[in-house]
Structures are given as structure tokens and as C-alpha cells.
N, C-alpha and C positions, 0 to 999 in steps of 0.2 A: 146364578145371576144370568140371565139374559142380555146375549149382546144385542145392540143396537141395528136397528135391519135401516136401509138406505131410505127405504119413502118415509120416518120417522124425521130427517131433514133433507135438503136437497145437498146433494156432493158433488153433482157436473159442473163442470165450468165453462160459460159462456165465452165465446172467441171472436174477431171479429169476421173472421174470415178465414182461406186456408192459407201456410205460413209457404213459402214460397221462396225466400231469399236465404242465402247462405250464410250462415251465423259466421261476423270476421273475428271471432272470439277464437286466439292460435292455438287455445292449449285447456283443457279442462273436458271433463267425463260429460256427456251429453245423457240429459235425461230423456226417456222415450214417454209421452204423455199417458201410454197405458200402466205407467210405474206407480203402484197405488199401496199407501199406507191404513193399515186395518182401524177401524176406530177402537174398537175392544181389543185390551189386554189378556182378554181370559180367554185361553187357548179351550177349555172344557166348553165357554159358552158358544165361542165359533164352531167347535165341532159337533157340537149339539143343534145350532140356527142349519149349518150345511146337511146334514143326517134330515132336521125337516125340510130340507129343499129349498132353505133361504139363504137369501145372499146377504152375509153380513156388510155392512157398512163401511164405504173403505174413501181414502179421501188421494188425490190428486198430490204427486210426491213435485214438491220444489225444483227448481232450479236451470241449468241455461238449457236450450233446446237447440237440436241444430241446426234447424230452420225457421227464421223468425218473418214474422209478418209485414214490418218495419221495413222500410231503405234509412238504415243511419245519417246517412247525409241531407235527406230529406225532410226528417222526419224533428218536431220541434212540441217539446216535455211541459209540462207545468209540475211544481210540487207546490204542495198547499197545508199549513198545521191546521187545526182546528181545536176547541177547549182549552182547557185549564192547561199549565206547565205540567211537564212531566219531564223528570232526569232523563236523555238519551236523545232527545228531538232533534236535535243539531247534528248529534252523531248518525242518527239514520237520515236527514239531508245529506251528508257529507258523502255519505255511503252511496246514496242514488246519484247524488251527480257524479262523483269517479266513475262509478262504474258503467256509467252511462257514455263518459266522454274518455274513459282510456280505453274500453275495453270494449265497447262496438262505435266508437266515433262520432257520439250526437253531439253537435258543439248550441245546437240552439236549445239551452236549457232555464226556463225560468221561472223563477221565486212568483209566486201568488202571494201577495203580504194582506195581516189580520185576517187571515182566516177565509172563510168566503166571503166575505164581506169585498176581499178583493177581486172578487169576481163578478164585484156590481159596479157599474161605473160611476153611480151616483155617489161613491165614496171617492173615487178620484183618486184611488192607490194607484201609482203607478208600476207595473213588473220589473222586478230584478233580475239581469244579466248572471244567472250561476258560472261559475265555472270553478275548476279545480283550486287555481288561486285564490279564489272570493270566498271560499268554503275552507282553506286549508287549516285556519285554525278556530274555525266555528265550534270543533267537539270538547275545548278547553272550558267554554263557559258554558253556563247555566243558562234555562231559558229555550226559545225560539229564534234564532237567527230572523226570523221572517213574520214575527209576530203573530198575534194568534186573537183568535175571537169567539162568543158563543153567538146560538142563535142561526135559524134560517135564513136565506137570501130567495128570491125569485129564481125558482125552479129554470123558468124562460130564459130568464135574463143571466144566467150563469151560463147556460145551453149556450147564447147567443153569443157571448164572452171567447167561450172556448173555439166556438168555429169561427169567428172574428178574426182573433186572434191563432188562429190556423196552429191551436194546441191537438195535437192527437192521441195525446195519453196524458193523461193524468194521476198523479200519485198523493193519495189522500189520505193524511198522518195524523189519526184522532181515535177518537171513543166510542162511545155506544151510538151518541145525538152525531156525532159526524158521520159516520159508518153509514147509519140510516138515510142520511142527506147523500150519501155518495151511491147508493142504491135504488133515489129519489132520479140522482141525477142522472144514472145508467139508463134505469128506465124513459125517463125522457129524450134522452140522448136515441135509444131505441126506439124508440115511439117516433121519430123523425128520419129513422133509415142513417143514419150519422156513423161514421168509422171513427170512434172517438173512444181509449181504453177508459176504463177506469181502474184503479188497482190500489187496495187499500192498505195502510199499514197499520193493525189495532196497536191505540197508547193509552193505556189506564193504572196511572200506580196502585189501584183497588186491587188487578188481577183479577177480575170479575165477566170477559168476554166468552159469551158463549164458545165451547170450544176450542178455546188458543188456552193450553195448559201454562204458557208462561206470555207477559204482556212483558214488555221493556222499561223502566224503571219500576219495576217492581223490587228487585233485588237491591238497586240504590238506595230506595226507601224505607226499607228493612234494616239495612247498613247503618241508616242515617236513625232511623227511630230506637235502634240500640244506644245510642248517644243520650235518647233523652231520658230511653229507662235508668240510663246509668246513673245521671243524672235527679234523676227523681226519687231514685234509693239512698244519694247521699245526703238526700235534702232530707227526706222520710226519716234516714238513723239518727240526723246529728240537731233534730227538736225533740223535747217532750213528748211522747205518744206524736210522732212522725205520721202523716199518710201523706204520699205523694200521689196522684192521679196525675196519668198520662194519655192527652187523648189523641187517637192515630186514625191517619185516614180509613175510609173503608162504609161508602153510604148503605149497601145491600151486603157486600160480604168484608168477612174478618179475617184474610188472608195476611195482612200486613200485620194486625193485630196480635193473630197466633204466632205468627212466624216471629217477630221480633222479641216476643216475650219467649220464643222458646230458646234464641241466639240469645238473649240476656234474663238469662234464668231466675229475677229476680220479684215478678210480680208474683202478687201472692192470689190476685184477683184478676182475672181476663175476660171482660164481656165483648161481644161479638154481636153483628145483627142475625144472625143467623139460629140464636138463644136465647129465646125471652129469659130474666131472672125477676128474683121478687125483693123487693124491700125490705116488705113489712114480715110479722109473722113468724111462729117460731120455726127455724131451720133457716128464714130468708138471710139475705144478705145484712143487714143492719146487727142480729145475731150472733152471724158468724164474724163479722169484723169488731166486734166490740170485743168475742171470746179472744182473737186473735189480739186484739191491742193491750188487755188485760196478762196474756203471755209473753208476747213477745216487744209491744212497746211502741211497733211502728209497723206501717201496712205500704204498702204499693200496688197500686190498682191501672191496670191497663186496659180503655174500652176505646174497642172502634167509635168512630162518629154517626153511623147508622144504627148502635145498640140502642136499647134502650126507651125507644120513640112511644113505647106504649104505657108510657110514663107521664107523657106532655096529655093536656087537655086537647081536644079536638080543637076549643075554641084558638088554640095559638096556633095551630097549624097557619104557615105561613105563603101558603101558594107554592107557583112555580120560578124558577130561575129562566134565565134565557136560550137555559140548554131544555130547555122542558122538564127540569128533575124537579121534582119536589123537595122544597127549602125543609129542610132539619131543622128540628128544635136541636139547640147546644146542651146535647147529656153531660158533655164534661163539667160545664159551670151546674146544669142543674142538680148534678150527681154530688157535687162541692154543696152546693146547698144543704140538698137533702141531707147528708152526712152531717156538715157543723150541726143545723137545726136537731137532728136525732140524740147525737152527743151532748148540748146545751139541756135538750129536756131530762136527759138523765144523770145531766149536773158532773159530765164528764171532761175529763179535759181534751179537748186535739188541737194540733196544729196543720191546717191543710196546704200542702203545695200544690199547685193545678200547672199541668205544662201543656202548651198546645203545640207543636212543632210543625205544622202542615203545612204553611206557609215557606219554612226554609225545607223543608224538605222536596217539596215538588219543584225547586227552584235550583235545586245546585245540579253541577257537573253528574256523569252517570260514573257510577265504579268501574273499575277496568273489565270486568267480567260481563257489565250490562252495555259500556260500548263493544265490546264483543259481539254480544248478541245483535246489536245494534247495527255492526257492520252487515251481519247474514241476515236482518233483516232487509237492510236496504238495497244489497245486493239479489235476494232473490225476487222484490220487489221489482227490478231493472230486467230482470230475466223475462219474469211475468209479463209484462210491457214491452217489450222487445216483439214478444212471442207472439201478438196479439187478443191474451186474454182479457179478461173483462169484466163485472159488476163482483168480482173476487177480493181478494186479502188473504195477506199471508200469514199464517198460523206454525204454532210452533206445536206437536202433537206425537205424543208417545214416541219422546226424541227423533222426532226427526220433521222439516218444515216442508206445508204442504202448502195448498191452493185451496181457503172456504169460499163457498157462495156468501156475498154478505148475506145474504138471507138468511143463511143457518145462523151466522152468527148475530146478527140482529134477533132470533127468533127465539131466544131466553137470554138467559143468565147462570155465570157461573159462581156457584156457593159455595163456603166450606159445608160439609155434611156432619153434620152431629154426631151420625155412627161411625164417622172414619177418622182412618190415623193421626189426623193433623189433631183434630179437636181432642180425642183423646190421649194424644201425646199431652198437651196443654193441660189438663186437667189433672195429669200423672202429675206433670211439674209443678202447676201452684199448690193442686191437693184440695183445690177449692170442689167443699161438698154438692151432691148433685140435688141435696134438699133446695138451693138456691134460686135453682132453674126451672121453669116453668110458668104458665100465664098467669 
């Protein structure tokens, strides 16, 4: 395999300037900014890319620098959520504002509330006062301390917001549709000669950002959707010919999907979007669950919420949301359908449980392991912003946390891969045949 060479994404990161002032941070390892983590693992393909005289791929290592751009005393923060809930939000709030006011002095730190939305005036949000007290027991609950919104706001009129309001760095805690608005907003901010950071923090409990091996409520979500399989197995054994279907988040990839079915080893079926499967036919899926229910009695079926889509008629396609994503047809109910309906024609009996759990799951507290995460990421976020970097986000990558351009990471998407170990772990575990799969 071929590692990854640098002009395939962009890896520099934009600054605003040169950093000049003495970091009042008394005690901790200063990173040097030429500290750089390799993007491939594979020790043969780097020495093979270096032998043809290229430079593999390497990203921008984390954390506080000695010299930062900033005067702390001067110097006055915005944080802002953006999208849907996701376990840990509050906890990386909590994380930037400490480490902002214990630990280089900023005391002017403020809450952007709903999202950007609070960055337009014509909503009339007013800014919240953060501070260590106001935040101290923010990572207890679930949610956004600060509220949250989708959708774009006036490029301009954000610009105008933040220099207004004499914000010079901003820390901007979202997904794919935020990331791109904070990359919108960099450039504009640039476009105007503006000393103004921007510094992202990617949150998506899919685990789907280009490049960032791990997103922050992911592992909450995992935690939590093991509840439901547990759940939908008891439901499954204890009817007649039992099937339970569980449907988990996941619009483009099956990260949560695989993962939780492999901590609760009890689905016998796992669709993902990442796999087309088939219904109909002999070998499809309708086949094999009827051989399986004739066996054993009862099924458990676990599919992401982006499986399946090439199932719905074109005419139901349903537009866009306000994040610009494209509205999903509901595989879980359709997938219920299908099932009774196939069973009925062949005069068989089932009982279907359907669980949908995405609602409580994006919404509680983060596991102690994910506010962990949570804390390094807010923490190196404050680092970043300190330093005076800029249109970046911090990624977590081949253990250890860096500095992406949003560009790169805006610039795809992260999938499960069909040939790797995740999906074929999964398949070892349920046993489900590979006749299923396919268009």
C-alpha cells in the first residue's frame, strides 16, 4: 500500500502571525511546531514513498507552544456548538474555558448561544459571561450548555459580529456543515486582513470526519447503543419467532453500527451504508432470515440509519435538512415493513420489535473515557488559539493529537472499509453470509 504524499491534502497550518509573547503556562513540555506526526502507519510504504524521493504525509503535533501570539489579558474568546447533540459538548466547553482562564489568564471568555445563529444580531441572542464557576458543573448533563442550531448565517454579518464584538479567536464545536461554515468564515475573515483565529473542534457521534481517527461521543454512543441491542435480544427471545431491529445512528458510515454490535455480540444481522445488501433472491437477506428463524426462533438485526437507502423509490427522496444533508428515508421502519410483509406472504408467523434509540443517545452525559478525550480535546484546542493558529481543528490521529487544515478535513469523508478489520470482524461475529451483499 502506498502512503499518502502531502499535496494529496493540505497539512500546513495557517497562523496569524509570528507568536511573540511568553507562554505564562509554569509547568508543562512545550511542543516545537516542526513536531510532526506521519499520516501512514506502514513503516514499508514510507520507506518505499522516501527511496522514490517523496515526502510522505505528516500532520502538525498538538499542544502548548512557548510562544504564543495572544496577550492573555487582552485578548477576549468566543465558543460556539453547532448541529445536532452529541455526548461530550459541555465537556469540551468546560475544557476550553479552564484552560483558558487557569492556565494562560483569559478572563474575557464568551458563550455564542444556538449555534451561529448567535452570531447574527437579527436573532437577538445575547452572549454569556463563561467562566470556571458558570461552567463547573456543565459536563454532568447532557446537551449543549449553549445551545445549538443547524443551517448557515451571513458570512458578513458573523465577520461583523466577531470584530464588533472585539472576539479574536474563536472555537468552533461541530461537524461536517459547521467545520465548512468555520472554513467559510476563516476565509472571509482573511479576505478582510482580520487577526481573527478560528479553531475547530470536530463532533460527530457517526465518527465519519475526514481524518480524525476518533470524534468525541463516539465511544458514549457505542456504550449507550449496547443497551439497546441488549434490549432488543430480550424482546427477540422472549415472542414467538422474535426479531428485534435496532436502528443506530450512522448517515454515510457504520462505525457505531459495527462497533456496538461487536461489544454486544448478539445481532445476527448488521447493515451498514457502507454495504449495499439485497432482499430479494436466493442467497438475499429475506432467505437467510427465514433459514435462521426456522432454526433458531428468533433474529436480531442491527442497521445503521444511512444503510440501505437504495431501497426507497427515488420518488420519496425527501430533500435537504438545514444542515444541507440529505433527509433519509427510515430503513428501520421500512426494513419492519418489508420483513412482516415477506413473512405474511409465506403464511409465516413473526413478531417484530423495532427500537430506535438516537434521540437518547445523542443526548446524555459522555462516558468517563469520552469526557477524557474531551478534556485533550479542549485543552489542545486553547493551546491552538493561544498560539495564533487558524482555519485548523484538532484531530486525534495514529494516537496522538494534531492540527488538520479544515480543508483536509472537509475534503471527504471517513468510511468503514469493506476489506478491513472492523467489517470483517462483524461478519466473523454475526456469520451473516456474504451472498447478502451486493447491489
Amino acid at each position: 500500500m502506498r502512503a499518502a504524499q502531502a499535496h494529496d491534502f493540505p497539512t500546513e497550518i495557517a497562523t496569524l502571525g509570528a507568536p511573540t509573547i511568553t507562554s505564562p503556562i509554569p509547568y508543562c513540555r512545550f511542543i516545537e511546531d516542526s513536531g510532526r506526526v506521519l499520516h501512514s502507519q506502514d513503516a514499508q510504504a514510507v520507506e518505499e514513498a522516501i527511496q522514490r524521493g517523496e515526502r510522505p504525509a505528516r500532520f502538525e503535533i498538538a499542544g502548548p507552544r512557548a510562544q504564543i501570539y495572544f496577550n492573555p489579558p487582552d485578548l477576549k474568546v468566543g465558543i460556539v456548538t453547532c448541529g445536532g447533540l452529541c455526548p461530550g459538548l459541555n465537556d469540551v466547553i468546560r475544557a476550553i474555558v479552564n484552560e483558558l482562564y487557569f492556565m494562560y489568564g483569559v478572563r474575557r471568555i464568551k458563550g455564542i448561544r444556538n449555534g451561529y445563529a448567535g452570531l447574527n444580531p437579527a436573532y437577538k441572542l445575547p452572549m454569556l459571561d463563561l467562566t470556571p464557576e458558570v461552567v463547573s458543573e456543565i459536563h454532568e448533563k447532557g446537551g449543549t450548555f449553549l445551545g445549538t442550531s443547524r443551517g448557515p448565517q451571513p458570512m458578513d454579518v458573523m465577520v461583523d459580529t466577531l470584530y464588533r464584538e472585539e472576539i479574536r479567536v474563536l472555537f468552533v464545536i461541530g461537524g461536517d456543515g459547521t467545520q465548512r461554515g468555520a472554513a467559510a468564515l476563516a476565509a472571509e475573515i482573511h479576505r478582510r486582513g482580520l487577526k481573527i483565529g478560528i479553531i475547530g473542534v470536530p463532533k460527530t457521534i457517526d465518527n465519519d470526519i475526514n481524518l480524525v481517527s476518533r470524534t468525541f461521543g463516539f465511544e458514549t454512543a457505542v456504550s449507550k447503543a449496547v443497551e439497546s441491542i441488549r434490549c432488543a435480544h430480550m424482546e427477540a427471545k422472549a415472542a414467538p419467532n422474535g426479531i428485534g431491529i435496532v436502528k443506530l445512528m450512522g448517515r454515510h458510515a457504520g462505525f457505531v453500527a459495527a462497533s456496538a454490535a461487536l461489544a454486544q455480540p448478539d445481532a445476527n444481522f448488521v447493515f451498514i451504508p457502507e454495504v449495499p445488501f439485497r432482499l430479494e433472491g436466493a442467497g438475499g437477506f429475506f432467505e437467510v432470515l427465514e433459514a435462521r428463524m426456522q432454526l433458531k426462533r428468533h433474529a436480531l438485526i442491527v442497521i445503521a440509519e444511512g444503510a440501505g437507502q437504495h431501497l426507497f423509490d427515488q420518488e420519496d427522496a425527501q430533500g435537504r435538512d438545514a444542515s444541507g444533508n440529505l433527509k433519509l428515508g427510515d430503513v428501520g421502519v421500512l426494513l419492519k415493513q418489508r420483513i412482516g410483509a415477506h413473512f405474511q406472504r409465506r403464511g409465516l408467523e413473526c413478531n417484530i420489535k423495532y427500537i430506535d434509540p438516537s434521540y437518547i443517545i445523542r443526548s446524555v452525559p459522555a462516558t468517563p473515557n469520552d469526557g477524557i478525550f474531551c478534556v485533550f480535546l479542549g485543552q489542545h484546542a486553547a493551546h491552538a488559539g493561544m498560539a495564533g493558529k487558524t482555519d485548523m481543528l484538532i484531530s486525534s490521529w495514529n494516537g496522538a493529537f494534531i492540527h488538520l487544515p479544515i480543508a483536509a478535513a472537509i475534503a471527504g469523508r471517513r468510511q468503514v472499509d469493506p476489506q478491513g478489520i472492523l467489517w470483517s470482524s462483524v461478519l466473523e461475529s454475526t456469520g451473516q453470509p456474504l451472498s447478502m451483499f451486493g447491489d
